[in-house]
Backbone atoms as SQL, in Angstrom:
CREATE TABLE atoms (id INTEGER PRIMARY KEY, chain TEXT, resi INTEGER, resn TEXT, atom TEXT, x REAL, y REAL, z REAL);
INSERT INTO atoms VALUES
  (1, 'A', 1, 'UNK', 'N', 101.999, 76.213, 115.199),
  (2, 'A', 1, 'UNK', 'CA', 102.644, 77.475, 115.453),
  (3, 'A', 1, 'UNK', 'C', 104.068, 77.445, 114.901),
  (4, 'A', 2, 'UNK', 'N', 104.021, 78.497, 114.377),
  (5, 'A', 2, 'UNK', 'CA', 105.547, 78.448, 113.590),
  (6, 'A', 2, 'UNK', 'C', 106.733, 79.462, 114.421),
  (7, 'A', 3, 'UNK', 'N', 106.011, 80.021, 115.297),
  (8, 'A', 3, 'UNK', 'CA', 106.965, 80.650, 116.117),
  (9, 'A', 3, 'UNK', 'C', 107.104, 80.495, 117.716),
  (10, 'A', 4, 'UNK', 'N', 109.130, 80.311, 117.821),
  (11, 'A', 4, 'UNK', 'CA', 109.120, 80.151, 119.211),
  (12, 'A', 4, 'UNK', 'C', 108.551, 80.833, 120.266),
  (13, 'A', 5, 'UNK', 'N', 107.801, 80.971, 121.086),
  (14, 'A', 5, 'UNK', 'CA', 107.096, 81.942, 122.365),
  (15, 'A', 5, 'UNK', 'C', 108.555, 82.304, 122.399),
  (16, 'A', 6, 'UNK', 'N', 109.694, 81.711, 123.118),
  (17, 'A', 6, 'UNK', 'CA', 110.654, 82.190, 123.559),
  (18, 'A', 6, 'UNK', 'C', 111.312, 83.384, 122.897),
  (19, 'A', 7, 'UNK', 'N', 110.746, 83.646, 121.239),
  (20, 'A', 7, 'UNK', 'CA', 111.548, 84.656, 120.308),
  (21, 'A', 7, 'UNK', 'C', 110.902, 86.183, 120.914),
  (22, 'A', 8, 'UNK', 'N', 109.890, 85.938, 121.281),
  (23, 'A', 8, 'UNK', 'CA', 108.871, 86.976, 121.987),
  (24, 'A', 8, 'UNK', 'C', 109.337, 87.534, 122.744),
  (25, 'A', 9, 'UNK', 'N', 110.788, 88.830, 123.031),
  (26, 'A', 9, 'UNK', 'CA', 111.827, 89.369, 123.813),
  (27, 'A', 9, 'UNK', 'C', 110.828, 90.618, 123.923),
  (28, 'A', 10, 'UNK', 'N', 110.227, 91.483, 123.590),
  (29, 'A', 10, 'UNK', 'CA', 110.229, 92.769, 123.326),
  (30, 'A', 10, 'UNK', 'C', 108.974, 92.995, 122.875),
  (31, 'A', 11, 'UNK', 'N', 108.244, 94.021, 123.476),
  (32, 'A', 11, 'UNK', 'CA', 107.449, 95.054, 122.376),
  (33, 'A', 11, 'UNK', 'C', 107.654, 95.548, 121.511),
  (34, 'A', 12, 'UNK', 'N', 106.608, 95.677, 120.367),
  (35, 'A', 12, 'UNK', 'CA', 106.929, 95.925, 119.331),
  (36, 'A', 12, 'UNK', 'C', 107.088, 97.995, 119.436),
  (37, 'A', 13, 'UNK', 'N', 107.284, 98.494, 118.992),
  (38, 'A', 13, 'UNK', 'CA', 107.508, 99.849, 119.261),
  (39, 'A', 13, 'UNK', 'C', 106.201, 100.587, 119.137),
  (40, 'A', 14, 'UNK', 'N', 105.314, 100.915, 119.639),
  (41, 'A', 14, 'UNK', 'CA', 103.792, 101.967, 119.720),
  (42, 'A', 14, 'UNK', 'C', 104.468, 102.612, 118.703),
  (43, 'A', 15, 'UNK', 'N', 104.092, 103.010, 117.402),
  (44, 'A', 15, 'UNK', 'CA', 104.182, 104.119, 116.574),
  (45, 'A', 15, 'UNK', 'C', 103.631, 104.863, 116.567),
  (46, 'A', 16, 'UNK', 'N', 102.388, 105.165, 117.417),
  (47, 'A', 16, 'UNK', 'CA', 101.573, 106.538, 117.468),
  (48, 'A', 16, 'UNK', 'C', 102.049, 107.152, 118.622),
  (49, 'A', 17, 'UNK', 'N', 102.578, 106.294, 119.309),
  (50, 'A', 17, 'UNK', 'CA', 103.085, 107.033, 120.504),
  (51, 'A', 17, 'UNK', 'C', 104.879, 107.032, 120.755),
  (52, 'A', 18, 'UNK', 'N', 105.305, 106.414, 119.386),
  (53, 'A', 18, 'UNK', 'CA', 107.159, 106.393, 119.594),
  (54, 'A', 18, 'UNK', 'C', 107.697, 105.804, 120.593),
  (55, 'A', 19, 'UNK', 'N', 107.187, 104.947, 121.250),
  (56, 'A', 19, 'UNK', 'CA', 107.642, 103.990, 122.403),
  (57, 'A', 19, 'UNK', 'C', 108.241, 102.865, 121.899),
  (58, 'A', 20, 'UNK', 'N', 109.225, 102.407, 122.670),
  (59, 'A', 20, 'UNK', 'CA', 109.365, 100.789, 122.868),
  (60, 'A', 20, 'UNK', 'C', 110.252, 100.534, 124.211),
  (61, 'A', 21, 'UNK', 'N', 109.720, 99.892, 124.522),
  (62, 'A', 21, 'UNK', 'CA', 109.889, 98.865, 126.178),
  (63, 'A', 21, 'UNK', 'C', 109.974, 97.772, 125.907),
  (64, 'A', 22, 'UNK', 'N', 111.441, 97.137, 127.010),
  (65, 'A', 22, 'UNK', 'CA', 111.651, 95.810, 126.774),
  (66, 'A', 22, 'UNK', 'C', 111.445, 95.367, 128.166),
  (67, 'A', 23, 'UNK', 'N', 109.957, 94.794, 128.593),
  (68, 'A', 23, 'UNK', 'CA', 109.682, 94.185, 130.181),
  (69, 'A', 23, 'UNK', 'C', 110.602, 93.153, 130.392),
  (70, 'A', 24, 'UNK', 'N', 110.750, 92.447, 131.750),
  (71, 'A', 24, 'UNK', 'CA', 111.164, 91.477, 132.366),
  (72, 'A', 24, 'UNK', 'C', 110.052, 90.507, 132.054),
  (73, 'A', 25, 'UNK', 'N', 109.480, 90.432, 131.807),
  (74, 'A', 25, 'UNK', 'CA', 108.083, 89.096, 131.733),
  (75, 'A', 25, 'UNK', 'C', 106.909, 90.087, 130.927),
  (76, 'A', 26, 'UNK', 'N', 106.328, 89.298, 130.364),
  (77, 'A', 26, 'UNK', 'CA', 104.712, 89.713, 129.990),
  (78, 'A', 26, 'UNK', 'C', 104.228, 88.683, 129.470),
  (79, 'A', 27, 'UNK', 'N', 102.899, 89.426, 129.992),
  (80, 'A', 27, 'UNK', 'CA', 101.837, 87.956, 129.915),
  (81, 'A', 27, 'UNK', 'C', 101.000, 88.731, 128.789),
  (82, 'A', 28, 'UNK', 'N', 100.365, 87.119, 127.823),
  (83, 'A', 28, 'UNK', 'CA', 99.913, 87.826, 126.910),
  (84, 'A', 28, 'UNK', 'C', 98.917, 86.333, 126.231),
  (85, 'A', 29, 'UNK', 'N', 97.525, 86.867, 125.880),
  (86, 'A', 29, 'UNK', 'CA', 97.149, 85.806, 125.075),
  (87, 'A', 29, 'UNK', 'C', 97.740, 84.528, 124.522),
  (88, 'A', 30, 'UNK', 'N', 97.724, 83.331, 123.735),
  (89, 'A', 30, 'UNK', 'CA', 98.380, 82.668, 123.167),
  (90, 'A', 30, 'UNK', 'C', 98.130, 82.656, 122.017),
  (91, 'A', 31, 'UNK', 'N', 96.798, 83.330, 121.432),
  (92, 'A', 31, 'UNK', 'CA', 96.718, 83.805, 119.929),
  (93, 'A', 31, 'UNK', 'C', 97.815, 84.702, 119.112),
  (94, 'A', 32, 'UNK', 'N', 98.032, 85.641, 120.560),
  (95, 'A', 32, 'UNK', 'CA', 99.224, 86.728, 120.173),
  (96, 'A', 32, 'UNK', 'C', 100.186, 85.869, 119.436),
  (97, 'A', 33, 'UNK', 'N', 101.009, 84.487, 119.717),
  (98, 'A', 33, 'UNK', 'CA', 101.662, 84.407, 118.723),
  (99, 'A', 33, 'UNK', 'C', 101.469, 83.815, 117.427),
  (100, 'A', 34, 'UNK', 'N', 100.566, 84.522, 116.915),
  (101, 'A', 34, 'UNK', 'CA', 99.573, 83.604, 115.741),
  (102, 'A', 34, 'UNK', 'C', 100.130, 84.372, 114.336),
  (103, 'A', 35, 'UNK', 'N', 100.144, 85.651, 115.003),
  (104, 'A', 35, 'UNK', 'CA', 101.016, 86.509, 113.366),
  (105, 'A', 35, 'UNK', 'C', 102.070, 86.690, 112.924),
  (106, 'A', 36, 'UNK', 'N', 102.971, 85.534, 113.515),
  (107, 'A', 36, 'UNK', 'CA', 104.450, 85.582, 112.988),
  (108, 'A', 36, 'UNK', 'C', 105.398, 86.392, 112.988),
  (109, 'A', 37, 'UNK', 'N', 105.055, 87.234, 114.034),
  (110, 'A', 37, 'UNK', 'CA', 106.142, 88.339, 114.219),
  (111, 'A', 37, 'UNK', 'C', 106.992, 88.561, 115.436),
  (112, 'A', 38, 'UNK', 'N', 107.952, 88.282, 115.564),
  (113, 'A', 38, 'UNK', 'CA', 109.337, 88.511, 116.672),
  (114, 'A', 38, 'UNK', 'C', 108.728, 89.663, 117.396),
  (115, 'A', 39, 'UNK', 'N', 107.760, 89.981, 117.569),
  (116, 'A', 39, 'UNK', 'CA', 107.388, 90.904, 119.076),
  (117, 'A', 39, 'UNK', 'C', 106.662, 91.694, 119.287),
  (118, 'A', 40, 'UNK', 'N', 105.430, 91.693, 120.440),
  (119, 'A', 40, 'UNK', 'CA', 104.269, 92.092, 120.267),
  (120, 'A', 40, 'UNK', 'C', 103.616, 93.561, 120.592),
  (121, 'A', 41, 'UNK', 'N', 102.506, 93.692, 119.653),
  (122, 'A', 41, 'UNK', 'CA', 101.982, 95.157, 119.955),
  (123, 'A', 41, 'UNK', 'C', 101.388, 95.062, 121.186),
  (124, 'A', 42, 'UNK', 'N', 101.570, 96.691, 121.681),
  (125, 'A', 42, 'UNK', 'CA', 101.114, 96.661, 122.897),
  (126, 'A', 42, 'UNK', 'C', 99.979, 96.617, 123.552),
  (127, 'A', 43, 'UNK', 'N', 98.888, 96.558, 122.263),
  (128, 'A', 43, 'UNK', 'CA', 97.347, 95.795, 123.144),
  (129, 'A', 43, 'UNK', 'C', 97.126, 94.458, 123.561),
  (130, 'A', 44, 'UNK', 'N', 98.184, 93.887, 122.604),
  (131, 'A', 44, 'UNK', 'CA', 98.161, 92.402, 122.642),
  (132, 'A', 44, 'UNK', 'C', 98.858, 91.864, 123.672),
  (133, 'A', 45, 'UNK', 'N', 99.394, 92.724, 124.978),
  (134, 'A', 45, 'UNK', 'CA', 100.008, 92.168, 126.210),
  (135, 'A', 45, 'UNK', 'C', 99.004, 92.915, 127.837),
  (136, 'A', 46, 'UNK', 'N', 98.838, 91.542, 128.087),
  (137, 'A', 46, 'UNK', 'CA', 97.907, 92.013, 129.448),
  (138, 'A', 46, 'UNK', 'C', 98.683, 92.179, 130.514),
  (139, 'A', 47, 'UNK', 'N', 99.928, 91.965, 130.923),
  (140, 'A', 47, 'UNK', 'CA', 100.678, 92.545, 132.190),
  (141, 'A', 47, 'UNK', 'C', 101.930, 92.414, 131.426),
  (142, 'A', 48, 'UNK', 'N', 102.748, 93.844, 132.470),
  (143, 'A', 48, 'UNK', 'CA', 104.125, 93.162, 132.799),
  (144, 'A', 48, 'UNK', 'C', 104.600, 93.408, 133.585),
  (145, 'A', 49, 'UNK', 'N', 105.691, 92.943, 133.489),
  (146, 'A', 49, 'UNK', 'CA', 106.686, 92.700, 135.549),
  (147, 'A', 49, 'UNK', 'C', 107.909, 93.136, 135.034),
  (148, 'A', 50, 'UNK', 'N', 108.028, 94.282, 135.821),
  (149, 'A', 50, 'UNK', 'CA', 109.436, 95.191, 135.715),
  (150, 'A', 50, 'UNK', 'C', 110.002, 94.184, 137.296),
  (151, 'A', 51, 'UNK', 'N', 111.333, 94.035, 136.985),
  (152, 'A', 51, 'UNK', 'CA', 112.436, 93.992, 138.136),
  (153, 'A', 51, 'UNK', 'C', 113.423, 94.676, 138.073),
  (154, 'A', 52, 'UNK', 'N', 113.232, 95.652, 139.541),
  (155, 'A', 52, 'UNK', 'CA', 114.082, 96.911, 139.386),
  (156, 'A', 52, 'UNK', 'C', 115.309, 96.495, 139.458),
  (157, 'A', 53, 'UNK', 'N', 116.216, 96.711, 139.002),
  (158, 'A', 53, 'UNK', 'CA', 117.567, 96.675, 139.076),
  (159, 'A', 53, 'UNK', 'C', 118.512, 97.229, 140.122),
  (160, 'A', 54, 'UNK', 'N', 119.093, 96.733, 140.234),
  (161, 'A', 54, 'UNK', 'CA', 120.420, 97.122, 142.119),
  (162, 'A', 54, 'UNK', 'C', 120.396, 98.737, 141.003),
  (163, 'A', 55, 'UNK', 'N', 120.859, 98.955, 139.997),
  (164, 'A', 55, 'UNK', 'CA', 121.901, 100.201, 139.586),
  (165, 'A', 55, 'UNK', 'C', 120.082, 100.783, 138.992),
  (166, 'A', 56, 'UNK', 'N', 120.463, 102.238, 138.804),
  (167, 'A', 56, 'UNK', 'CA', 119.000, 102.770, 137.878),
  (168, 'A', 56, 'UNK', 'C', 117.530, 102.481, 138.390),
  (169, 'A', 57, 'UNK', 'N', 117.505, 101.978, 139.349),
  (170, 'A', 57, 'UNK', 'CA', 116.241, 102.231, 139.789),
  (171, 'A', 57, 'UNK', 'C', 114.649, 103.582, 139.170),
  (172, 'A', 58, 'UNK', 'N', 115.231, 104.189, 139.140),
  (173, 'A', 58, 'UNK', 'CA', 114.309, 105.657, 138.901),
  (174, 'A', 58, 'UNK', 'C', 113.601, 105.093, 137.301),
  (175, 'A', 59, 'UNK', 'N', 114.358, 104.245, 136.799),
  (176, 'A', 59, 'UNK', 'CA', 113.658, 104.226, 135.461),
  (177, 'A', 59, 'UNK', 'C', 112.790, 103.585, 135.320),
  (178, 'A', 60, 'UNK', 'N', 112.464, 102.319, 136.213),
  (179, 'A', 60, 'UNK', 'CA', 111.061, 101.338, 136.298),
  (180, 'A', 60, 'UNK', 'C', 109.983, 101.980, 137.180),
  (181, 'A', 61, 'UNK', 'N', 110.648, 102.874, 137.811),
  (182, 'A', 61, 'UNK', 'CA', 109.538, 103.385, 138.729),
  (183, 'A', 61, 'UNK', 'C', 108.743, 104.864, 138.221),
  (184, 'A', 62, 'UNK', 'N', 109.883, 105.246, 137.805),
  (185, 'A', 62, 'UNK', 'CA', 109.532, 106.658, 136.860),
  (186, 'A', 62, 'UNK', 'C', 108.724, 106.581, 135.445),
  (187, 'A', 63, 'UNK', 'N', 109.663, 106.409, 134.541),
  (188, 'A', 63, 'UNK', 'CA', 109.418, 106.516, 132.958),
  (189, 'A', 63, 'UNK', 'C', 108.860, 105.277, 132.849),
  (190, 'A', 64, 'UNK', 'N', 108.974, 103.731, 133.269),
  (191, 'A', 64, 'UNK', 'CA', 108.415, 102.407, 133.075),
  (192, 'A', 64, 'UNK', 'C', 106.534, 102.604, 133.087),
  (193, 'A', 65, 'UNK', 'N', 106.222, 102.935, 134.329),
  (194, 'A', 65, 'UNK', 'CA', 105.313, 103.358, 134.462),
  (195, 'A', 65, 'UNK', 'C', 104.312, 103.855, 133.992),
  (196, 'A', 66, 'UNK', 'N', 104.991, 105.687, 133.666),
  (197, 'A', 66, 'UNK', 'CA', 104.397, 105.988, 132.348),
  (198, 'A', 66, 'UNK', 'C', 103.986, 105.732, 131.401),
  (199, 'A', 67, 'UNK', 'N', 105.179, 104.980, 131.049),
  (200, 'A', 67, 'UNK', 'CA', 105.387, 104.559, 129.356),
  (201, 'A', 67, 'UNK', 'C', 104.641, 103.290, 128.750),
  (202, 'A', 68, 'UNK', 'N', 104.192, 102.658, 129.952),
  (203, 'A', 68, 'UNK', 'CA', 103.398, 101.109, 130.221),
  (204, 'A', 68, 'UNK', 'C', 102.090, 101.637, 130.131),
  (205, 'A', 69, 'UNK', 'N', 101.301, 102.435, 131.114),
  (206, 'A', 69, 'UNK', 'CA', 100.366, 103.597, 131.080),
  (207, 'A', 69, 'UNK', 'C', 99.891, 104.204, 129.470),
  (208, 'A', 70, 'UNK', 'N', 100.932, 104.456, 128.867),
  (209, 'A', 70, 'UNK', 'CA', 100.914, 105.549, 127.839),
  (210, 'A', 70, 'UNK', 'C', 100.295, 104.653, 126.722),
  (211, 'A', 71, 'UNK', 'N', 101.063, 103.028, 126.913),
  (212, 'A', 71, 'UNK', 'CA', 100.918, 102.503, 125.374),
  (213, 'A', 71, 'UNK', 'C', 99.732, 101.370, 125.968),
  (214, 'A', 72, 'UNK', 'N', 98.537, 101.546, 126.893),
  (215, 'A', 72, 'UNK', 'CA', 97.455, 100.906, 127.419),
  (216, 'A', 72, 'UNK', 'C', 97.517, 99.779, 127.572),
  (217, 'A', 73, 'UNK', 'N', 98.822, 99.228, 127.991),
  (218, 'A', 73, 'UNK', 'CA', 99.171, 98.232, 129.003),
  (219, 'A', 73, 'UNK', 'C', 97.892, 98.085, 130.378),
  (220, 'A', 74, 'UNK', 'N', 97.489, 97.137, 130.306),
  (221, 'A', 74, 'UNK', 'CA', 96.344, 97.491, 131.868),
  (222, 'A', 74, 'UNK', 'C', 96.754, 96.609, 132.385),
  (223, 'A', 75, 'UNK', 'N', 97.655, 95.962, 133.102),
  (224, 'A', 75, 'UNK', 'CA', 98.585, 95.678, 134.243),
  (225, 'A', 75, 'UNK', 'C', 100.163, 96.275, 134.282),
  (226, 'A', 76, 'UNK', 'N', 100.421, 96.046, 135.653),
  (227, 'A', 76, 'UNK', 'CA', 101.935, 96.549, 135.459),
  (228, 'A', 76, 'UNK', 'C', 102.226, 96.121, 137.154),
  (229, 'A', 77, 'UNK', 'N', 103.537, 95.014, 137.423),
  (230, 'A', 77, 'UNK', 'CA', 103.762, 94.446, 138.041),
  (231, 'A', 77, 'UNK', 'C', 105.217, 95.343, 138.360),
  (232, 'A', 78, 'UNK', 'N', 105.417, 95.689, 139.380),
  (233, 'A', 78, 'UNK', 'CA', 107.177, 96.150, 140.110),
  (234, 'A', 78, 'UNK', 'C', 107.063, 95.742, 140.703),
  (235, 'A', 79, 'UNK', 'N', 108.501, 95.009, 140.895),
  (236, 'A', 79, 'UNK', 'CA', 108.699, 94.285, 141.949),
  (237, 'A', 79, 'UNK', 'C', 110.344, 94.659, 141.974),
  (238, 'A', 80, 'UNK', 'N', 110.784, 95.053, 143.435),
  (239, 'A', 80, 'UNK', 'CA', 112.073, 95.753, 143.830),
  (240, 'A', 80, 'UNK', 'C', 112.451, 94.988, 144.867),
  (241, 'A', 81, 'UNK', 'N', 113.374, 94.381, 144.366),
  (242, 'A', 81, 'UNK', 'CA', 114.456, 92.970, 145.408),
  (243, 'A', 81, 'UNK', 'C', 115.256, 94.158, 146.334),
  (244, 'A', 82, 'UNK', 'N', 115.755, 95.019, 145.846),
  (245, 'A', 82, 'UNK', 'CA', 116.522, 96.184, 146.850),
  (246, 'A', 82, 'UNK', 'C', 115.805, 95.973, 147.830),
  (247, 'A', 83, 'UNK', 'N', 114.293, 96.348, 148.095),
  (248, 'A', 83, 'UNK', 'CA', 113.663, 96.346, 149.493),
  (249, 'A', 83, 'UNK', 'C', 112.607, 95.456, 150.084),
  (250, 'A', 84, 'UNK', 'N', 112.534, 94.572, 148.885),
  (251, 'A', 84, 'UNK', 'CA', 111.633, 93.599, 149.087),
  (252, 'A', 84, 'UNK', 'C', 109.631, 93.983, 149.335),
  (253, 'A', 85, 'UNK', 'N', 109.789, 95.028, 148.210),
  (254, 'A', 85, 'UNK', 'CA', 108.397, 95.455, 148.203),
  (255, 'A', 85, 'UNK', 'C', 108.130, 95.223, 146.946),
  (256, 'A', 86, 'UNK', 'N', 106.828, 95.969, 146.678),
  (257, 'A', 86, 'UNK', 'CA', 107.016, 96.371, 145.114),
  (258, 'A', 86, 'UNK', 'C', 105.234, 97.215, 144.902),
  (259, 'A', 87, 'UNK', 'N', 105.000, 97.010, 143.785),
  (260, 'A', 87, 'UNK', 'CA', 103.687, 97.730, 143.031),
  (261, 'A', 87, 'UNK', 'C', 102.766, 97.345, 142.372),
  (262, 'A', 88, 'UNK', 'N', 101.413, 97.030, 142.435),
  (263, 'A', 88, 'UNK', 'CA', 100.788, 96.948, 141.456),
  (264, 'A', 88, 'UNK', 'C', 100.038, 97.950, 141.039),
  (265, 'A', 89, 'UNK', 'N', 100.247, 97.979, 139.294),
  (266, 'A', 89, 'UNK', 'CA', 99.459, 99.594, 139.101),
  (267, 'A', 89, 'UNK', 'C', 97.937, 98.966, 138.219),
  (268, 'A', 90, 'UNK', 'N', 97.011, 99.106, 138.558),
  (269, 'A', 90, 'UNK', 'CA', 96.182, 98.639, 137.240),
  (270, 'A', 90, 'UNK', 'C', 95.126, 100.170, 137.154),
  (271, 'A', 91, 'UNK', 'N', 93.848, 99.380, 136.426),
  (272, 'A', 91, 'UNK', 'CA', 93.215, 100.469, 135.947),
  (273, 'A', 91, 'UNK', 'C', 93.624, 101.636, 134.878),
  (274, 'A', 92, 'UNK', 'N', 92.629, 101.815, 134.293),
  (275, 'A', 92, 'UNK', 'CA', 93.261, 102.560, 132.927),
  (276, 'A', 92, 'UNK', 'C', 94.071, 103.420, 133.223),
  (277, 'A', 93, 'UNK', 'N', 95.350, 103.347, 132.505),
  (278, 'A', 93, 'UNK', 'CA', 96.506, 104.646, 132.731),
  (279, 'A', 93, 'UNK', 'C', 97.206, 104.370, 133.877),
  (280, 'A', 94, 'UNK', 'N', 97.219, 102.858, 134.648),
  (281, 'A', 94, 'UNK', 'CA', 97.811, 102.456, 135.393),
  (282, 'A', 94, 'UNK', 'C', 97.202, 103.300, 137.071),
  (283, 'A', 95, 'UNK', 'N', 95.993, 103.837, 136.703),
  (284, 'A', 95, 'UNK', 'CA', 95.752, 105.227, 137.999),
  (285, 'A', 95, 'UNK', 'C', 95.752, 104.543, 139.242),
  (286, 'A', 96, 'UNK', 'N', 95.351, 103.045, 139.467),
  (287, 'A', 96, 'UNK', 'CA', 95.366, 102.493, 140.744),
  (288, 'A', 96, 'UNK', 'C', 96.891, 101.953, 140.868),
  (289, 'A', 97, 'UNK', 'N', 97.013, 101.953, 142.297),
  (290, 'A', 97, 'UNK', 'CA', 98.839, 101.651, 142.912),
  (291, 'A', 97, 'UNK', 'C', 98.379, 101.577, 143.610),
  (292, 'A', 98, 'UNK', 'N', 98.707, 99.715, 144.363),
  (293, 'A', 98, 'UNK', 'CA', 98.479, 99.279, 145.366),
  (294, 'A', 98, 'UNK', 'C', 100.065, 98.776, 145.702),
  (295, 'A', 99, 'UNK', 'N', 100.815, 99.037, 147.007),
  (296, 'A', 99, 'UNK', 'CA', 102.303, 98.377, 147.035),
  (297, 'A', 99, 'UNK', 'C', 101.609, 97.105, 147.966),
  (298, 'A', 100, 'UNK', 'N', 102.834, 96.780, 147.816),
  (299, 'A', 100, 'UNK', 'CA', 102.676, 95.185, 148.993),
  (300, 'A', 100, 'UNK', 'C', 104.526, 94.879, 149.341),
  (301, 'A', 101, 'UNK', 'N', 104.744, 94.185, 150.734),
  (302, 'A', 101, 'UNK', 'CA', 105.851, 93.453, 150.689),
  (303, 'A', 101, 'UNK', 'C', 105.846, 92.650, 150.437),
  (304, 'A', 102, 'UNK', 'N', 107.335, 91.824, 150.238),
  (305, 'A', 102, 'UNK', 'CA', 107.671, 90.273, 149.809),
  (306, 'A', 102, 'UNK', 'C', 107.147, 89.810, 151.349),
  (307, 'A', 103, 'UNK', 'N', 106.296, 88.868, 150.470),
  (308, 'A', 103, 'UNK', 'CA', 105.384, 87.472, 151.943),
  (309, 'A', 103, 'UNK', 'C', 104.127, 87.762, 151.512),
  (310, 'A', 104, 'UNK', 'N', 103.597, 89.301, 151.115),
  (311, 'A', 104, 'UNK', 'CA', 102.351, 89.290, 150.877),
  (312, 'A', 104, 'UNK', 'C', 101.717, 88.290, 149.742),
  (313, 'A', 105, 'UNK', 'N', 100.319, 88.190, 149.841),
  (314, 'A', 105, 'UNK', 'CA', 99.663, 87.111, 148.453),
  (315, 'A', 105, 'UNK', 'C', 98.905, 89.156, 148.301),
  (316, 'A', 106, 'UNK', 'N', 98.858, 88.794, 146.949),
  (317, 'A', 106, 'UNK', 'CA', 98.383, 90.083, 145.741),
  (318, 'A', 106, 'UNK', 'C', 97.468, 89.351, 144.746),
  (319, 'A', 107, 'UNK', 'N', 96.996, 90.457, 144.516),
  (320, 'A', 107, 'UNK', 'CA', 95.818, 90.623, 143.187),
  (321, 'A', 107, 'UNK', 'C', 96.598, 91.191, 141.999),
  (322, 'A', 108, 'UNK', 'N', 96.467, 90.704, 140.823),
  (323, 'A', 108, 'UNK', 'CA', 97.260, 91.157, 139.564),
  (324, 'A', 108, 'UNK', 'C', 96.354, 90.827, 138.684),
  (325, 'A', 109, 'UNK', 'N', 95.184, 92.057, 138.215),
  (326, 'A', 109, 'UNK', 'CA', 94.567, 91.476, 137.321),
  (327, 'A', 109, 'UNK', 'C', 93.234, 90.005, 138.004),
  (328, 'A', 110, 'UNK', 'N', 93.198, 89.027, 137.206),
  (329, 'A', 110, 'UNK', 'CA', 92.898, 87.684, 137.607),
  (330, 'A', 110, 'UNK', 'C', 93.508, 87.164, 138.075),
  (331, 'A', 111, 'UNK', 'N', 94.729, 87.247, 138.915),
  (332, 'A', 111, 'UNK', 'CA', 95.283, 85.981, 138.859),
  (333, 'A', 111, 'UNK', 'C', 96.018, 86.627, 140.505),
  (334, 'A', 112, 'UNK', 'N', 96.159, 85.534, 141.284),
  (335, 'A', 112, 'UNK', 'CA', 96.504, 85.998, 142.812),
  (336, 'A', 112, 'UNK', 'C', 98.032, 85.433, 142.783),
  (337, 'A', 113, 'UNK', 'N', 98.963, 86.209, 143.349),
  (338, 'A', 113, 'UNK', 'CA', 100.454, 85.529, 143.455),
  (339, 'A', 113, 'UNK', 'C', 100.959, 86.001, 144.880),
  (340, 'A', 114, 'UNK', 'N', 101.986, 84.593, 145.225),
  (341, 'A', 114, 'UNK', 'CA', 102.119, 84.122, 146.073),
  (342, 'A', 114, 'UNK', 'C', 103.434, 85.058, 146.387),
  (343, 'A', 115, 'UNK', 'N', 103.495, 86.397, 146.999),
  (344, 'A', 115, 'UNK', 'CA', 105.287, 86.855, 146.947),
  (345, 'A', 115, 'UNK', 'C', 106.256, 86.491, 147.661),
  (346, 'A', 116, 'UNK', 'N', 105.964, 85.493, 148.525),
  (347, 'A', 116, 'UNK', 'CA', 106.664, 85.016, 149.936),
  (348, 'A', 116, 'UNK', 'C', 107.992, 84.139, 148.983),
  (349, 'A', 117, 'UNK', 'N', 107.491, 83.907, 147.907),
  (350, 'A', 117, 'UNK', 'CA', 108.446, 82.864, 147.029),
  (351, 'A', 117, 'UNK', 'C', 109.521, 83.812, 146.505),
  (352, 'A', 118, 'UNK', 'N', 109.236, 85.302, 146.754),
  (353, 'A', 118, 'UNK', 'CA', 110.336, 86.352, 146.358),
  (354, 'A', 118, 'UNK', 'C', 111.376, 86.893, 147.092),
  (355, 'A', 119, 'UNK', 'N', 112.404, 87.058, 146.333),
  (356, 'A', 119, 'UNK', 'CA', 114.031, 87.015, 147.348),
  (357, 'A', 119, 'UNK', 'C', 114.564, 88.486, 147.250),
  (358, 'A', 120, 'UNK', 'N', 115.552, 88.770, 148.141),
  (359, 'A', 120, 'UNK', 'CA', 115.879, 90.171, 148.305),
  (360, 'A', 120, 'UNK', 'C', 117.511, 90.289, 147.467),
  (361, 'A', 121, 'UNK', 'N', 117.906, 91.844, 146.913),
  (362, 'A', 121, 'UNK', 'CA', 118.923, 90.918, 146.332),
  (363, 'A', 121, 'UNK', 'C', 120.066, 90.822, 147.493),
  (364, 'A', 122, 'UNK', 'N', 121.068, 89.540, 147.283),
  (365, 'A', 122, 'UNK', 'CA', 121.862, 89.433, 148.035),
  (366, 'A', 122, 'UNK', 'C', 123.164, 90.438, 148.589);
């Protein structure tokens, strides 16, 4: 592999749909980094994890959403330290939203996570 995972900051911009989103985390194949390019299209990422921010909130919960939805993202992880809850949206177009608090164990996709290991912000 000739490229760092770590260079992997960003989606690449949906051009049919004029998007680009920069997640907090995404999970994604390990083939994905096989084509040498600084940042991936958006079929080629199976979740991501927004962390809402103390300031702007409305935008991970609002437009993130959508816009994750829009470019067929089929996971989408929020998680909001403000209150120590958060979201999972799956299913096509994100249509299922299940919340949970920090302590709960969740379903994401395949994979079960532990949120009790998650902190509120200080």
């Amino acid at each position: 592999m000739s490229i760092d995972p770590a260079e992997y900051a960003r989606l690449r911009e949906d051009a049919a749909r004029g998007m680009l989103r920069v997640p907090d985390l995404m999970v994604f194949a390990e083939a994905a980094l096989e084509g040498g390019e600084s940042a991936l299209l958006p079929h080629e990422v199976l979740l991501v994890v927004e962390i809402v921010p103390e300031s702007a909130p409305g935008n991970d919960y609002r437009a993130g959403v959508r816009d994750y939805a829009a470019m067929g993202i089929p996971l989408h992880l929020l998680v909001d330290p403000r209150k120590g809850t958060g979201v999972v949206h799956d299913e096509p177009g994100c249509t299922s939203r299940k919340e949970f608090a920090f302590g709960d164990t969740i379903t994401v996709g395949p994979w079960t996570l532990d949120t009790g290991v998650l902190r509120t912000y200080a």
